[in-house]
C-alpha positions as CSV (number, residue, x, y, z in Angstrom):
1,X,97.4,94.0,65.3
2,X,95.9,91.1,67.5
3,X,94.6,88.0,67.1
4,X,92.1,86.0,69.4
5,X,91.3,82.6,68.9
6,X,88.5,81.0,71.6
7,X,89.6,77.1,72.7
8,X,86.6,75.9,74.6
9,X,88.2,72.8,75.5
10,X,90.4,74.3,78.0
11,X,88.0,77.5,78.9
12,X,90.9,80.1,77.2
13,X,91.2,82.0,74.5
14,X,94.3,82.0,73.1
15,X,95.9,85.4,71.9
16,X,98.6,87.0,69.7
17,X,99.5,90.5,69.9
18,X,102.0,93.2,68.7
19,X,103.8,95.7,70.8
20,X,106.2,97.8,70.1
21,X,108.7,98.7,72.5
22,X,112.5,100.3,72.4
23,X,113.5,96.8,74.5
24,X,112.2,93.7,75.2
25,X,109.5,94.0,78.0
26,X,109.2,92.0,81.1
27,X,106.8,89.4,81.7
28,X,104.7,91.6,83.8
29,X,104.7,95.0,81.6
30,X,103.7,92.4,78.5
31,X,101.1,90.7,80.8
32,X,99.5,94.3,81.4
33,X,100.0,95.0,77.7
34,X,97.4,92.4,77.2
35,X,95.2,93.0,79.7
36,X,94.3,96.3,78.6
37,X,94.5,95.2,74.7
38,X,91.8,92.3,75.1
39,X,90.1,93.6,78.5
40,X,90.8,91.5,81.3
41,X,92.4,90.3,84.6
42,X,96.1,90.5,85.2
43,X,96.1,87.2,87.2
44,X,93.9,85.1,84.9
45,X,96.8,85.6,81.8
46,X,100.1,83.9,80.9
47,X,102.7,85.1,78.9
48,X,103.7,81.9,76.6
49,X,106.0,83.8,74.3
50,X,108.1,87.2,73.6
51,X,109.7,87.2,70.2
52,X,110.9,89.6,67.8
53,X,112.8,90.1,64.6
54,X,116.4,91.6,65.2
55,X,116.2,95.7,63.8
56,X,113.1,96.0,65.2
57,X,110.7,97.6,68.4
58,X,107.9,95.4,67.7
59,X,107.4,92.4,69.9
60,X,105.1,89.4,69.3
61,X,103.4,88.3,72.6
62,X,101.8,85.1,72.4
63,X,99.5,84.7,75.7
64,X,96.7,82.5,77.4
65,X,93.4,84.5,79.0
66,X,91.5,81.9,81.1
67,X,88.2,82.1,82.1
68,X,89.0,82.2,86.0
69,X,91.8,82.2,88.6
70,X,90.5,78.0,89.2
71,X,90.8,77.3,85.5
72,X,94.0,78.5,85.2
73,X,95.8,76.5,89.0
74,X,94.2,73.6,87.2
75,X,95.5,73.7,84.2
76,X,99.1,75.6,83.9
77,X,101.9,73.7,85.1
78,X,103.1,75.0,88.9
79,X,106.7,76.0,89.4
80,X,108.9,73.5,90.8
81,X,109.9,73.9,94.6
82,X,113.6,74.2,95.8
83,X,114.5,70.8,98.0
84,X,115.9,72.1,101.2
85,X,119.5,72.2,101.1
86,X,121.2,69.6,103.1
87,X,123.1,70.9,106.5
């Protein structure tokens, strides 16, 4: 079960999709998990969300496939840098 929504505003569609699993996956096996479901690049998607109801193996990914590598450095938020520690 997916779900694929286009958002042309921010050149991404926006997807939802179902895994099932015996635990939670990583990041990076969920971000392969939707590369293959909806055809694309590894490094043009990110993971937003992993959820699942408690019993259960399936997983609801919720994830971001941008058009391009650009799109996405432009528009996702970069991680923060650690300050240098004081000596």
């Amino acid at each position: 079960m997916s779900n694929k929504i286009r958002n042309d505003l921010l050149n991404r569609h926006e997807c939802e999709f179902v895994l099932s699993s015996k635990g939670a996956p990583s990041i990076a096996a969920a971000s392969a998990a939707v590369a293959r479901e909806f055809e694309s690049e590894e490094d043009r998607i990110v993971i937003r969300k992993i959820s699942n109801q408690y019993g259960t193996n399936d997983f609801l990914i919720e994830a971001l496939i941008y058009d391009s590598s650009d799109v996405k450095l432009k528009i996702e938020p970069r991680p923060k840098q650690k300050k240098a520690e004081a000596k």
